[in-house]
C-alpha positions as CSV (number, residue, x, y, z in Angstrom):
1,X,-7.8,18.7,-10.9
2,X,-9.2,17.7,-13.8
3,X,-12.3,15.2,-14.0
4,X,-12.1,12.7,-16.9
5,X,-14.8,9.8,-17.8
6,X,-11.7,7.7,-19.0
7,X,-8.2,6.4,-19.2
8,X,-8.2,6.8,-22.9
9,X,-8.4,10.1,-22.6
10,X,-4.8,10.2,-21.0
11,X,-3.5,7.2,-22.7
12,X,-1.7,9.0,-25.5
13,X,0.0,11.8,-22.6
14,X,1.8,8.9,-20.7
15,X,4.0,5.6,-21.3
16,X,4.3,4.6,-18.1
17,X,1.2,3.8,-15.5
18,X,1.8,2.7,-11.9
19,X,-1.2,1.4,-10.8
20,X,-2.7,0.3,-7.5
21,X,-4.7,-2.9,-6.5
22,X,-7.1,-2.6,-4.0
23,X,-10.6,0.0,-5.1
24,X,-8.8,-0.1,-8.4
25,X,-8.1,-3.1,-10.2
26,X,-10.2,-5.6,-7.6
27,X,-12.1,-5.9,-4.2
28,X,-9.5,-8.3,-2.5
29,X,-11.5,-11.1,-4.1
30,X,-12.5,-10.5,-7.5
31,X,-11.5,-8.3,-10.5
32,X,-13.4,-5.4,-11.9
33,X,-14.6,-5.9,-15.7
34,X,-13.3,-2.5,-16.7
35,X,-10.4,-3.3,-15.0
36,X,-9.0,-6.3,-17.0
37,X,-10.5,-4.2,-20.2
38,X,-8.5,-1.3,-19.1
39,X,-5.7,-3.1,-18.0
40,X,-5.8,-5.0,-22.1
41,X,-6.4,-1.9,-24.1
42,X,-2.8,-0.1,-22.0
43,X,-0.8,-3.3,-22.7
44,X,-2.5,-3.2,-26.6
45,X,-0.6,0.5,-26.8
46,X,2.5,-0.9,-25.1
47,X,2.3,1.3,-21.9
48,X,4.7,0.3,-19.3
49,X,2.3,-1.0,-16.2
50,X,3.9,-1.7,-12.4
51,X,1.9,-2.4,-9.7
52,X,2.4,-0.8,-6.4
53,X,0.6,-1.8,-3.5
54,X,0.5,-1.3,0.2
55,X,-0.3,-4.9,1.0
56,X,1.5,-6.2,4.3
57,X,2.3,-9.2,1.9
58,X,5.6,-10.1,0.1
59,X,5.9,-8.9,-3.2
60,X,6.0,-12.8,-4.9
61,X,2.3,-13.2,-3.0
62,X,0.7,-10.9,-4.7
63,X,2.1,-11.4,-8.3
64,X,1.2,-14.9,-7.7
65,X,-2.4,-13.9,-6.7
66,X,-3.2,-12.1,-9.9
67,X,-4.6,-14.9,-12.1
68,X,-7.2,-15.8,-9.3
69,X,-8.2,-12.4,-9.7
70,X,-8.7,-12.7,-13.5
71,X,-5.1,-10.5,-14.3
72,X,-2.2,-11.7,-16.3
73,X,1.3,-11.5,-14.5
74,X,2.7,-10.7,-18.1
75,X,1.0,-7.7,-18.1
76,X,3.0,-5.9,-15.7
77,X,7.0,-5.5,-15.8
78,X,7.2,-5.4,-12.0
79,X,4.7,-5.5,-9.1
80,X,5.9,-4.4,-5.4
81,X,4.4,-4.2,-2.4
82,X,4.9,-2.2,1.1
83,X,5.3,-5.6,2.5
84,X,8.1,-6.7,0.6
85,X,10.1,-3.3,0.8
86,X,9.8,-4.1,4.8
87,X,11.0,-7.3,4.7
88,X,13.9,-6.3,2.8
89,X,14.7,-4.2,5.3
90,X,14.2,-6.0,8.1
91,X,16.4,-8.5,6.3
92,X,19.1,-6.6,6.0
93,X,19.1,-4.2,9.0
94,X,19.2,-7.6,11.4
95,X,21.9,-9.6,10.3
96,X,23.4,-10.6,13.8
97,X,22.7,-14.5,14.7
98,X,24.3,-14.1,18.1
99,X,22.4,-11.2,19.3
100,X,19.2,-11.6,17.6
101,X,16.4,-8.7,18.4
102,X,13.2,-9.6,20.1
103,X,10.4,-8.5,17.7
104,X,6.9,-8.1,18.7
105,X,4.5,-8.9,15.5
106,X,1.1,-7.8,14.7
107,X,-0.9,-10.2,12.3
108,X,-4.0,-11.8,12.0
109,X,-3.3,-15.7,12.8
110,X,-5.7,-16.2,9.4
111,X,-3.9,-13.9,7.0
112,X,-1.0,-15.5,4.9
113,X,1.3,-12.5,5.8
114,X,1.1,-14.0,9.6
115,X,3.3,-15.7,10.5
116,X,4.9,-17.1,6.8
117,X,5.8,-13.2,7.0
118,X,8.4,-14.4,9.2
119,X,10.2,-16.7,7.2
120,X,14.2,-15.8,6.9
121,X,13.6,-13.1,8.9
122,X,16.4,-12.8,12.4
123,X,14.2,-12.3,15.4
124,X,13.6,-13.8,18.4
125,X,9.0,-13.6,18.3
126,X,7.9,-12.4,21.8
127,X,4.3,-12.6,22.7
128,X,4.7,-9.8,25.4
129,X,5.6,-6.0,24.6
130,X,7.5,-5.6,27.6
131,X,9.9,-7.8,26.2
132,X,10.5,-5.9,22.4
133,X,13.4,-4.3,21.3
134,X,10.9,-3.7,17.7
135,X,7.5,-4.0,16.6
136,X,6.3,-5.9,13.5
137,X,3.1,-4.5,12.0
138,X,1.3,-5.9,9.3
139,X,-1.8,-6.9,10.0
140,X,-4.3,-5.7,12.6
141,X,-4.8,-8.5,15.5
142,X,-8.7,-10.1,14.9
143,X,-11.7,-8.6,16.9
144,X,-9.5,-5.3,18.0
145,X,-10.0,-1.9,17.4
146,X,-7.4,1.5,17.3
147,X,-8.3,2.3,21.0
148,X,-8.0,-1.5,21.6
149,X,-4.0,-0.2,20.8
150,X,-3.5,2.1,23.3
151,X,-2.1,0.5,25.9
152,X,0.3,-1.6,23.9
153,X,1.7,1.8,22.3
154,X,2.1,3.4,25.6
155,X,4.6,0.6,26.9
156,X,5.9,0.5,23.5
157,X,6.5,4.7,23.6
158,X,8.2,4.7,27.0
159,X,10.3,2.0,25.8
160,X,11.4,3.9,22.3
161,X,10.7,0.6,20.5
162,X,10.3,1.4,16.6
163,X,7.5,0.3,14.8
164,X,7.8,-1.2,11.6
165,X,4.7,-1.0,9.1
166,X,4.5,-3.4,6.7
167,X,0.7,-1.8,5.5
168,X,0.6,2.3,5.7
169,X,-3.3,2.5,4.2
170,X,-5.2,3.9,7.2
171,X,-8.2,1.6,5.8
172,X,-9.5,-0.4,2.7
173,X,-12.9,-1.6,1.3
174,X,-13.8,-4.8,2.5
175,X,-15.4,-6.7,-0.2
176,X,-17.9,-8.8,1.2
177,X,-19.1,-5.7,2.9
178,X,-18.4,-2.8,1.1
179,X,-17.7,-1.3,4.5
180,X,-14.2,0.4,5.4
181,X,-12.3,-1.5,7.6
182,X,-9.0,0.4,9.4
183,X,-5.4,-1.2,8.3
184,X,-2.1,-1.0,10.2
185,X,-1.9,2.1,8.5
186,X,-4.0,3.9,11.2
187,X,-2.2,2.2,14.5
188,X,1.3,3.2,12.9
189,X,-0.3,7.3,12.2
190,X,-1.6,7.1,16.0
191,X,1.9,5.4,17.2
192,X,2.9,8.5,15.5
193,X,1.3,10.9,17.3
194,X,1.9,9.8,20.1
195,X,5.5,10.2,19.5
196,X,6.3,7.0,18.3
197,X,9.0,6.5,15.9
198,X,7.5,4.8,12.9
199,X,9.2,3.2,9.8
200,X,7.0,2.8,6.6
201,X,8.6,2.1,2.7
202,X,5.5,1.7,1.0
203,X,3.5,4.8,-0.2
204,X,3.4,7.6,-0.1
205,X,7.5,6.8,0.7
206,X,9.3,7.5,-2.3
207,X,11.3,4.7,-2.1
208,X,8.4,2.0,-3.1
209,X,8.6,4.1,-6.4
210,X,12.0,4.1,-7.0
211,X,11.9,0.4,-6.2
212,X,9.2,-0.4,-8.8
213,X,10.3,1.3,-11.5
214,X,13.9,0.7,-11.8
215,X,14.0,-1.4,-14.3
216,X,13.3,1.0,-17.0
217,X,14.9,4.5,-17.5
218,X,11.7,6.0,-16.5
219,X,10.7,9.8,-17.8
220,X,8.8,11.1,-14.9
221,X,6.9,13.8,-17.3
222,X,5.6,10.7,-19.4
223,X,4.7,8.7,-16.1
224,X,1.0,8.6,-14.4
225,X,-0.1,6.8,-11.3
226,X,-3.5,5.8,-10.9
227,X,-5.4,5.1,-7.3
228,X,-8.2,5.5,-5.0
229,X,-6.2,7.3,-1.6
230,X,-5.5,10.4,-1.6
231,X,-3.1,10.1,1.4
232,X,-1.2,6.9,-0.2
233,X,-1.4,7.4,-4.1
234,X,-1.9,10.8,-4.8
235,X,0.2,11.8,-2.2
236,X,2.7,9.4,-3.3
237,X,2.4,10.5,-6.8
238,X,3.4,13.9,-5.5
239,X,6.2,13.4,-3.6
240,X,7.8,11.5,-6.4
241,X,6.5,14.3,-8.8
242,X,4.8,12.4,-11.4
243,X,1.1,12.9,-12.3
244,X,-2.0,11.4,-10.5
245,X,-5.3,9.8,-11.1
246,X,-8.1,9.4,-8.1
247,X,-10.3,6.8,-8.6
248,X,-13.6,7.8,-6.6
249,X,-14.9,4.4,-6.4
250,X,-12.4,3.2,-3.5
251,X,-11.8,4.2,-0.4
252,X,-12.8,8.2,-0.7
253,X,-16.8,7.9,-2.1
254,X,-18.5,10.8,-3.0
255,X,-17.0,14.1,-4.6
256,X,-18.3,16.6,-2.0
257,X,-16.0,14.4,0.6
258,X,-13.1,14.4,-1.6
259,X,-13.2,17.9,-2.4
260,X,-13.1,18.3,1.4
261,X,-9.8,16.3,2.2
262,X,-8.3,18.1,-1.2
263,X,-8.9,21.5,0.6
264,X,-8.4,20.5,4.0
265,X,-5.3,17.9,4.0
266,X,-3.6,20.3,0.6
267,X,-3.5,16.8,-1.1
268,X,-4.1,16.6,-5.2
269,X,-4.7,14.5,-7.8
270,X,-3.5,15.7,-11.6
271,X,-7.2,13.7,-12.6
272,X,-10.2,12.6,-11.0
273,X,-12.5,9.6,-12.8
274,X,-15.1,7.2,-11.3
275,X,-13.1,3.8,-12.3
276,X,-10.5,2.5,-13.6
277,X,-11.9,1.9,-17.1
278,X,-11.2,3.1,-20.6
């Protein structure tokens, strides 16, 4: 792991740059100034740039949401999200109008991947888990917590229902706050361990990658993504075996904790900087 004070220093190693949202390019409300400077100067050396992000929204939501944040959409050739690459699935794996599934769905009744999430989907939405034949996770319900969870995964366990997580992150920043807040991320990970069969396409899933980048004949050895988890975009990064940068600014702050989940978890990045800036 090498630490580097910029993206410039790298700029000249790699064409392409798959970069993440969240802790790296904004808060969830505004975008960082060496973000949009950093984001120029790559697209100024004709770098190929993709967003991938594990937002529980549809891929068209988030492109669309890039000028309120200050970005251009022009500036990247494709942007994908966990949440699409779920609804395509969903899409596609429940085609049958006379026997339509009963799917349980997690969202926050305030969040825009609620219930216009659903839209062309094939389910029949139950309000009880007792009567699911699949969960829906995107967003966590308001005002719970993970051990809030429990009992919903128990009768969701001993039923084998399979959960489907639009969101892997375990947690984000939230930006009026600057606290971490837990995502559906964590609830799929303890689903998990409890035995629960869990379905996630964004990262670290190779797939999301694939996905993205398609559209180019991408050279993995001249390919670089850049991101603030370890456990989503470095780990990602690895598993499609392309290079990494951790931004230390998100989600993991402080170097004495990262260094910790390096050694302990066996997860690293190619390069470590404080922010995304050149």
């Amino acid at each position: 792991m090498k630490k580097i004070k910029s993206i410039e220093e790298i700029i000249n190693k790699y064409d392409n740059f798959i970069i993440d949202q969240w802790g790296v390019m904004h808060d969830g409300t505004f975008g960082y100034d060496y973000a949009f400077n950093s984001i120029k100067i790559l697209n100024s050396n004709n770098k190929n740039l993709f967003i991938i992000s594990n937002s529980s929204k549809r891929s068209k939501s988030s492109v669309d949401r890039l000028p309120k944040l200050g970005f251009k959409k022009n500036s990247f050739i494709n942007t994908v999200t966990s949440g699409e690459m779920i609804w395509q699935l969903l899409k596609k794996k429940f085609l049958d109008e006379k026997n339509k599934k009963n799917c349980f769905h997690i969202y926050d009744e305030e969040k825009e991947d609620g219930l216009d999430f659903r839209n062309g989907l094939n389910f029949n939405f139950v309000n009880k888990i007792e009567e699911a034949d699949l969960i829906l996770a995107c967003t966590p319900f308001a005002n719970l917590k993970p051990i809030d969870y429990i009992p919903l995964l128990e009768v969701a366990y001993k039923k084998e229902i399979t959960m489907f997580c639009a969101n892997p992150d375990f947690e984000t920043v939230e930006s009026n706050t600057n606290n971490n807040v837990f995502c559906m991320g964590a609830i799929g990970e303890i689903y998990k361990k409890m035995g629960g069969n869990v379905i996630i396409k964004g990262k670290p899933d190779v797939s999301i990658y694939t996905e993205t980048t398609n559209q180019i004949n991408l050279e993995k050895n001249r390919t670089v993504a850049i991101g603030d988890s370890l456990f989503h975009d470095i780990q990602g990064a690895n598993n499609f075996e392309i290079d990494s940068v951790l931004v230390k600014s998100g989600i993991h702050k402080g170097l004495n904790k990262i260094n910790n989940l390096i050694k302990n978890h066996q997860i690293s990045p190619t390069y470590i900087i404080d922010k995304f800036s050149i």
